[in-house]
N, C-alpha and C positions, 0 to 999 in steps of 0.2 A: 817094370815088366807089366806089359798088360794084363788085364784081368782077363780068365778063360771064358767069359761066357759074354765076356763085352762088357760095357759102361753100365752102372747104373744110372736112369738118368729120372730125376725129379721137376717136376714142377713146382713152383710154391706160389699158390692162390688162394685168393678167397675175393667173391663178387661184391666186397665193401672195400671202397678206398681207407689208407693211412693208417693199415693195422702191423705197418712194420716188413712186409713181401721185401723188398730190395734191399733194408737195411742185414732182415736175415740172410736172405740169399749172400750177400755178401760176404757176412760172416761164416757162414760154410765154405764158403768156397775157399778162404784164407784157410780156415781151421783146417779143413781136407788138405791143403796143400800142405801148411807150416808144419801139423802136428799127426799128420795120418798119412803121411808121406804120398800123398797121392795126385794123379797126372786129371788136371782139371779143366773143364771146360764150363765157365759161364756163359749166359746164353738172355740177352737183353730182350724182348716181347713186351717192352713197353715204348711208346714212343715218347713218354716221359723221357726216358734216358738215366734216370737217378742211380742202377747199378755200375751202368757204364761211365758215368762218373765220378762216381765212389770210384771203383776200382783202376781208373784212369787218371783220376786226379786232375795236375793240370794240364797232363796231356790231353785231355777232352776238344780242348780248345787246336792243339793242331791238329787232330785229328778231323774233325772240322773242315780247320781250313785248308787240309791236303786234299778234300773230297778224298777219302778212302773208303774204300770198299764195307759196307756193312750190314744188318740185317736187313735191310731197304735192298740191295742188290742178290741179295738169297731168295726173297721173295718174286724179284723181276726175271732172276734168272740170265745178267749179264752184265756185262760191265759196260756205263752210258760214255759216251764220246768223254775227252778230258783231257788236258793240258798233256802234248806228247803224243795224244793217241785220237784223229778225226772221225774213228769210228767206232762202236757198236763191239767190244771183245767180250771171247767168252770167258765164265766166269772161273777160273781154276777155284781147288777145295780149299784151299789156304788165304784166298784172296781177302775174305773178311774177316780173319782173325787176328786180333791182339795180343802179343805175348805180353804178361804183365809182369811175371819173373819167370826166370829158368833155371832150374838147379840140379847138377847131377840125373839130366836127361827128360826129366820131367818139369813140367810148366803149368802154371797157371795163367791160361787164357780165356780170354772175352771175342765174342760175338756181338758188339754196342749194335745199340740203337741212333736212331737220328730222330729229331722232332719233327721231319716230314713222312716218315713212316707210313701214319695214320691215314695221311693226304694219297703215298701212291696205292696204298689198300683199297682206297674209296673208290679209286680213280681206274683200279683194275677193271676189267669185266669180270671175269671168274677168276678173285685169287683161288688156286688148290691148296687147301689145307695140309697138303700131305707134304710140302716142298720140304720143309724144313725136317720132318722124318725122313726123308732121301739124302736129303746133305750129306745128315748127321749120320746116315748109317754107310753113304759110299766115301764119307771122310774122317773119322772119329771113333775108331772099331780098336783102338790103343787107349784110349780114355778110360779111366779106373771110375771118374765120375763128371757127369753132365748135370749143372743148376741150370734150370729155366725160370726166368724172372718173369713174372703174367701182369699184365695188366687186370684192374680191376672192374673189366668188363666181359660181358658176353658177348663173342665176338667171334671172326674168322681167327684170330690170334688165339685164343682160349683154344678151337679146336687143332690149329699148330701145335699147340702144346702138348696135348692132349695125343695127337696123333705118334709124337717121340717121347710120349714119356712112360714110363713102366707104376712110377710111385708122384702119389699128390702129399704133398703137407702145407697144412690149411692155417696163418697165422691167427689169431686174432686178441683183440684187447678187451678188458674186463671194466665195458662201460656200458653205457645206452645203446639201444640198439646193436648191441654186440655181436648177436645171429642173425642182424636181417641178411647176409648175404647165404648161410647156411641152407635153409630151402632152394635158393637159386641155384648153388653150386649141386648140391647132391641130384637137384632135375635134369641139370646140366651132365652129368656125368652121365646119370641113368642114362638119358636121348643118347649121348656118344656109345656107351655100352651097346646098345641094340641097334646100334646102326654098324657096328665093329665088331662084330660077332669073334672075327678070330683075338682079337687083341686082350689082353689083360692089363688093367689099369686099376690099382686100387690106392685108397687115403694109408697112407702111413700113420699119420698121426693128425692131433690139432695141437698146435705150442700155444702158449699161453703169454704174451708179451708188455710190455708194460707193464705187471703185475701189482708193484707196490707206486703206483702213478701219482699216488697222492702224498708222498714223504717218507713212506717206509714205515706207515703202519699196521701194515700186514692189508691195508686195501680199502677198509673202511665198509663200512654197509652199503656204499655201491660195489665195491669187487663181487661180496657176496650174492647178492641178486644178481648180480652179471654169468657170477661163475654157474648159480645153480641155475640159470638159462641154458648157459653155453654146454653145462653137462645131462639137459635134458635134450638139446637139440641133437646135438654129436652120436648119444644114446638113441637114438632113431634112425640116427644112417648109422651106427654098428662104425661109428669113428673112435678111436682109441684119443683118449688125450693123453699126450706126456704129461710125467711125473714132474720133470724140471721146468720151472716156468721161468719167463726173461724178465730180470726187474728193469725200472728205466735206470736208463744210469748215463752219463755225461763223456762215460771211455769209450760207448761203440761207436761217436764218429770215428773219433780216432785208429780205431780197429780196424776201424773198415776202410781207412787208406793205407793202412798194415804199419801203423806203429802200435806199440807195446809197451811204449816210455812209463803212460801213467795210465793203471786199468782200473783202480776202485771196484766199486762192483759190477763190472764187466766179465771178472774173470768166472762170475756164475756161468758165462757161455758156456764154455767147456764143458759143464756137466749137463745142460741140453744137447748141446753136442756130441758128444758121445753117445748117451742114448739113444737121440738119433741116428746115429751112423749104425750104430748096433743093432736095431730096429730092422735097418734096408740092407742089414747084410755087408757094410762096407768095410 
């Protein structure tokens, strides 16, 4: 049953690559399905592709090669000529989405990316920012919850995101330069605020990921320089950090193609998880 007031739907960014965005995203989006009973949508914004991977597996690869429909054609606004069809159709709401499982009425789907993405962005005249807040709001008003996976740029994509999303959560790792993207993202934010007068968009939180990166000895005296960075920057944009942090651990591939066989210390997710869910109201 849908939620009354609509989808929550989040972003998860932060303007520094490889602090975990996709790996998380992932994992929320299982966890809201498997363990929160809830009707999901992921939502790929990188032209990387690494969520829609993870969560596609080896389907990735015909999807592909069927040329189907995906965030590349949400952004163009139709569907390009294609084996079957010599012309130009338009694009229905269902055209780019992935069902990845479906269970007793509710699904966990993906909106993938493709590696040309980036190319027909560039290639546009004026992408509109707002396309993918249109979609989303004249196809996905059943949705309990909506993951947006961000690239780790500043971009026409960032403001996509931005434009459909209600809640941000900021990953990042407890190393060198840990918060250079932090100043980027909270300017970035600010500018969209006063340009969006009517919209509301605020940081949920910042997770803390890779935590014990060095062996599991609580982090070492880089963690701690790292972390009393990370909790002075955060402390200045009035960003909450969670309580549960993600240690690295060898079960979230696995998790994140949705086995369960062998989780070691994976199974700490669940307790970021949750507090986050709790956090956004879900």
């Amino acid at each position: 049953m849908a939620r009354p007031t609509g989808p929550i739907t989040v972003c998860v960014i932060n303007l520094k690559g490889g602090v975990g965005k996709s790996t998380i995203s992932t994992l929320l989006a299982r966890h809201a399905f498997n363990f929160k009973r809830s009707d999901v949508l992921a939502i790929d914004l990188d032209p990387q592709a690494n969520l829609s991977q993870a969560l596609m597996r080896n389907g990735y690869g015909a999807f592909l090669r069927g040329k189907r429909p995906s965030i590349v054609e949400i952004f163009n606004g139709y569907l390009p000529p294609h084996a079957g069809a010599s012309k130009p159709g338009a694009l229905p709401g269902a055209a780019a989405i992935e069902t990845i499982i479906e269970v007793d009425g509710r699904s966990l789907q993906l909106v993938p990316s493709r590696f040309d993405f980036a190319d027909n962005l560039t290639n546009a005249l004026r992408p509109d920012p707002r396309v993918l807040a249109k979609y989303l709001a004249g196809n996905f008003a059943n949705k309990d919850l909506i993951i947006i996976d961000c690239a780790p740029t500043e971009s026409i994509l960032t403001r996509a995101a931005y434009h459909a999303s209600g809640k941000v959560l900021v990953p990042v790792k407890p190393e060198f330069f840990a918060t250079i993207g932090f100043p980027l993202l909270n300017r970035s934010l600010e500018d969209f605020r006063r340009q969006n007068l009517g919209q509301t968009i605020e940081v949920a939180g910042v997770v803390i990921n890779n935590a014990f990166y060095d062996g599991g000895n609580g982090g070492g005296p880089e963690k701690g320089a790292a972390m009393a960075d990370i909790k002075t920057e955060a402390a200045k944009n009035s960003w909450p950090i969670f309580k549960n942090e993600l240690p690295f651990s060898r079960g979230f591939p696995k998790m994140m193609r949705g086995d369960y066989s062998y989780r070691g210390n994976s199974t700490q997710f669940k307790y970021f998880a949750e507090e986050f869910f709790n956090t956004i109201g879900l």
